[in-house]
LOKE-191080 format. One record per atom (N, C-alpha, C, O): x, y, z; residue in three letters; atom name. Coordinates in steps of 0.001 Angstrom, whole numbers. Layout:
BEGIN
((X Y Z) 'Ala' 'CA') ...
This chain:
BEGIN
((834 -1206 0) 'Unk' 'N') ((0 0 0) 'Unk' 'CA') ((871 1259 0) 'Unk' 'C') ((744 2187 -799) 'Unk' 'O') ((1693 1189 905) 'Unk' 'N') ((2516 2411 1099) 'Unk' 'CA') ((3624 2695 -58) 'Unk' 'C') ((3856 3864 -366) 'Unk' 'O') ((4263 1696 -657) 'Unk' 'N') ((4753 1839 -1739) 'Unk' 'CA') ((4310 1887 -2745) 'Unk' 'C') ((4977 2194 -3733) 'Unk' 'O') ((3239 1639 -2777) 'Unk' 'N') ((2759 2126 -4481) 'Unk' 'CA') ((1839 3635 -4347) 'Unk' 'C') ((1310 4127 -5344) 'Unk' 'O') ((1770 4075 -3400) 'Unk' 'N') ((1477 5298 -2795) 'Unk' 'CA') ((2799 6188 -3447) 'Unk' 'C') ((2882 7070 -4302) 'Unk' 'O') ((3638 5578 -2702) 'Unk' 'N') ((5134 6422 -3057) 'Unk' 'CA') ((4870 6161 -4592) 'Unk' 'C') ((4984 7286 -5081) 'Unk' 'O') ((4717 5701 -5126) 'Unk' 'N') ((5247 5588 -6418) 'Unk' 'CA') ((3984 6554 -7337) 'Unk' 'C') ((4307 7263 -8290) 'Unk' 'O') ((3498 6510 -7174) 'Unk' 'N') ((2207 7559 -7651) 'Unk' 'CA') ((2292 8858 -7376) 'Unk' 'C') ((1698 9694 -8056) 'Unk' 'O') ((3146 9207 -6202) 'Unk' 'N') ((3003 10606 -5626) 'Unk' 'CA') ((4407 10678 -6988) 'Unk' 'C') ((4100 11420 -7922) 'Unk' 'O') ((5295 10245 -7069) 'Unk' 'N') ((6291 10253 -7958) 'Unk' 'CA') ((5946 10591 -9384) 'Unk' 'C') ((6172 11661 -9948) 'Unk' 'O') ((5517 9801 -9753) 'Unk' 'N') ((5019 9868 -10962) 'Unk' 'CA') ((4026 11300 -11228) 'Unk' 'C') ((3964 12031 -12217) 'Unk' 'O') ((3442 11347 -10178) 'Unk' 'N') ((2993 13116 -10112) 'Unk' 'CA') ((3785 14332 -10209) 'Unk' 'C') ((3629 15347 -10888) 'Unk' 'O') ((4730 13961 -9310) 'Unk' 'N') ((5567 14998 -9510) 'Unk' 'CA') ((6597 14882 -10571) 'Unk' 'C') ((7587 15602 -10444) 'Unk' 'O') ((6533 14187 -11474) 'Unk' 'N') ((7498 14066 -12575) 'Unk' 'CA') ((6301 14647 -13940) 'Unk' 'C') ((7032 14703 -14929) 'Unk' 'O') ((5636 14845 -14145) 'Unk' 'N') ((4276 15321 -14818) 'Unk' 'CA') ((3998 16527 -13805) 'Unk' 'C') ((3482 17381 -14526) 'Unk' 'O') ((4039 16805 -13100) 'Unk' 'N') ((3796 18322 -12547) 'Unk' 'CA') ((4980 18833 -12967) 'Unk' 'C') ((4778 19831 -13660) 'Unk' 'O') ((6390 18514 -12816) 'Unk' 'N') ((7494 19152 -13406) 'Unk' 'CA') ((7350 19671 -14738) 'Unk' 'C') ((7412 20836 -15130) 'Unk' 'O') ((7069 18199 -15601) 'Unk' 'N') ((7041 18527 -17208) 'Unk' 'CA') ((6062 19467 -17686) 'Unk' 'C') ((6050 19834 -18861) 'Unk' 'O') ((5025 19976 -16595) 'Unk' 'N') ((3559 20833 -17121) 'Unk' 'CA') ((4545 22346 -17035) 'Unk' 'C') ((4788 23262 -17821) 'Unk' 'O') ((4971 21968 -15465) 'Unk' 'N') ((5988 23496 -15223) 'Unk' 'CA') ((6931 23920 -16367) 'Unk' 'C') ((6957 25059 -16834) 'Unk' 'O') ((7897 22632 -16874) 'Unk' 'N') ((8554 22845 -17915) 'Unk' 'CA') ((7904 23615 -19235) 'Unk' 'C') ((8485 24539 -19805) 'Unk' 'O') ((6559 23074 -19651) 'Unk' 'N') ((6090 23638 -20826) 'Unk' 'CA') ((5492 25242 -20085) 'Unk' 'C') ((5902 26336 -20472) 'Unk' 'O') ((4693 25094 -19221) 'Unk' 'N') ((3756 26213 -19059) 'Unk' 'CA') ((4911 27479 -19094) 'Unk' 'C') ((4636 28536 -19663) 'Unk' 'O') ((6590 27199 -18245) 'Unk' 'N') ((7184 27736 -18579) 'Unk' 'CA') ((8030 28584 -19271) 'Unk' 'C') ((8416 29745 -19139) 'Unk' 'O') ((8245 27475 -20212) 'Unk' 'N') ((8765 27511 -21645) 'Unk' 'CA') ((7648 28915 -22894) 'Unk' 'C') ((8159 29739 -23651) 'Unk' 'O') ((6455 28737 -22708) 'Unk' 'N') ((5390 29280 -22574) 'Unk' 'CA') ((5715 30516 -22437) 'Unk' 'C') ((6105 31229 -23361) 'Unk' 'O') ((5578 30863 -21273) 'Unk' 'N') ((5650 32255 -20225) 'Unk' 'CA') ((6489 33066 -20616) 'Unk' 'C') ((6409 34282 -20789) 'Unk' 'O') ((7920 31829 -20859) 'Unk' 'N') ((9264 32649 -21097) 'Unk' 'CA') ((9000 33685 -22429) 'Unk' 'C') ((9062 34914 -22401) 'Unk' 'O') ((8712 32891 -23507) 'Unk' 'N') ((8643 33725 -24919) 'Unk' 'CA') ((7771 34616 -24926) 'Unk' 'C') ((7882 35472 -25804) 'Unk' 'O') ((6483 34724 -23845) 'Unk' 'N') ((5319 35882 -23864) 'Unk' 'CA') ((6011 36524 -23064) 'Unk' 'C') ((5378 37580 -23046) 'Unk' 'O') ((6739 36648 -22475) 'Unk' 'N') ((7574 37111 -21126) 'Unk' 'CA') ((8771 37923 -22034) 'Unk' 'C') ((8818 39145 -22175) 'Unk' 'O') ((9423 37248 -22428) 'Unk' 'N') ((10205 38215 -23905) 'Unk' 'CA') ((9422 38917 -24930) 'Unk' 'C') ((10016 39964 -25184) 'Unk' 'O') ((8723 38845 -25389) 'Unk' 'N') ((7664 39439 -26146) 'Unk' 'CA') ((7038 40948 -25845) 'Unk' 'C') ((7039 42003 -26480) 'Unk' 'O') ((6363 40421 -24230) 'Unk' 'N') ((6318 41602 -23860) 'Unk' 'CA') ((7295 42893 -22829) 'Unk' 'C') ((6930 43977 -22375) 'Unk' 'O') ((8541 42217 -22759) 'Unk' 'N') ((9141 42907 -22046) 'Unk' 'CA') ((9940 43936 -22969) 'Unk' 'C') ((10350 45074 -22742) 'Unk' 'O') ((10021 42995 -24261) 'Unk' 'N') ((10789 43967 -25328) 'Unk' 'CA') ((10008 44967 -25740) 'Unk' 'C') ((10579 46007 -26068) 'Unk' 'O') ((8935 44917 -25799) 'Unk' 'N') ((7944 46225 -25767) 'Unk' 'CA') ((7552 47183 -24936) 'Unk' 'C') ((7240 48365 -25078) 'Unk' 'O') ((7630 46408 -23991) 'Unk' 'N') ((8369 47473 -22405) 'Unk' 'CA') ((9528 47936 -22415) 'Unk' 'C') ((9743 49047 -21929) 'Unk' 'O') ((10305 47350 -22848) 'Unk' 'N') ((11576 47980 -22723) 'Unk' 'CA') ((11949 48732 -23499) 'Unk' 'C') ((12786 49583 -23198) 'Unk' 'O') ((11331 48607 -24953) 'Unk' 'N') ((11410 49899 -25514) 'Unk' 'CA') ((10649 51129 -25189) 'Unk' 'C') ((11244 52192 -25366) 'Unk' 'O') ((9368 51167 -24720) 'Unk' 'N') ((8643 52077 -24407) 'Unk' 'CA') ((9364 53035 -23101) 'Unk' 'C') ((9389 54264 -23041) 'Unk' 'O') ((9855 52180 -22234) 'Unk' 'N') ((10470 52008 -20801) 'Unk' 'CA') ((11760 52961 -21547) 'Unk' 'C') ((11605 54129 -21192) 'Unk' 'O') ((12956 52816 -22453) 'Unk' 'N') ((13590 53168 -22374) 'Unk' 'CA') ((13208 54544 -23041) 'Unk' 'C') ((13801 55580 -22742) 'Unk' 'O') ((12221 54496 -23930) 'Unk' 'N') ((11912 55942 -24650) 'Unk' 'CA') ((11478 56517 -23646) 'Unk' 'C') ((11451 57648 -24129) 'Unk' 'O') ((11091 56655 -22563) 'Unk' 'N') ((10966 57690 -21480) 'Unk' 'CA') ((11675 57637 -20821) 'Unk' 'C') ((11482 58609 -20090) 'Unk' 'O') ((12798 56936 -20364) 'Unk' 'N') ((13933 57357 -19878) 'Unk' 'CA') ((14154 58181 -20162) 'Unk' 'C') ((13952 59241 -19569) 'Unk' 'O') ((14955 57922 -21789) 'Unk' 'N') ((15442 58820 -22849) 'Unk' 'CA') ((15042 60526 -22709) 'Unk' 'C') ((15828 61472 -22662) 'Unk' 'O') ((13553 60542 -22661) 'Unk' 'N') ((12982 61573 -22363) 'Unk' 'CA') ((13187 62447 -21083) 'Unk' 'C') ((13196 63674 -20981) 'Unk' 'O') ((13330 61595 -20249) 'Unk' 'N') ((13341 62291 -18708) 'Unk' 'CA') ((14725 62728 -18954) 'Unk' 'C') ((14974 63888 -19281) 'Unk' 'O') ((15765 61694 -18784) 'Unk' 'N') ((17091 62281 -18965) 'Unk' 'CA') ((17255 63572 -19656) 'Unk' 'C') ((18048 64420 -19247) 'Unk' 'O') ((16345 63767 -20935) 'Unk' 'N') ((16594 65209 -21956) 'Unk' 'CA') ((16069 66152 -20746) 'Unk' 'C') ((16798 67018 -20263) 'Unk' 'O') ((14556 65882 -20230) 'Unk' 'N') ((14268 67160 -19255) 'Unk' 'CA') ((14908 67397 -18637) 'Unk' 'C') ((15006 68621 -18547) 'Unk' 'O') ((15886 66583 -17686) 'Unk' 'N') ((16331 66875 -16868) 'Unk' 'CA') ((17664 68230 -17258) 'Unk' 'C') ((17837 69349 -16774) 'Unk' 'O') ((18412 67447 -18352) 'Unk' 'N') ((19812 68247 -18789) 'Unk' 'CA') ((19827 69868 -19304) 'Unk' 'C') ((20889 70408 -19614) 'Unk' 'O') 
């Protein structure tokens, strides 16, 4: 009983990993996607503040 318990909770967490892996994998490229569009926007007002300031 107790070992095939263990072995199921295992097998869960090896499939909860691989979901993390994709959902990740995922995230990452919308996560680049939109940061590069932040970061350009982000740096064009830098850009800007820095001019007010000088």
């Amino acid at each position: 009983m107790k070992k095939k318990d263990r072995k199921t909770k295992k097998q869960g967490k090896v499939h909860e990993k691989k979901l993390v892996k994709e959902l990740s994998q995922e995230w990452d490229s919308n996560l680049v996607k939109e940061s590069r569009q932040n970061w350009t926007s982000y740096s064009e007002s830098k850009q800007a503040e820095i001019m007010q300031e000088s």
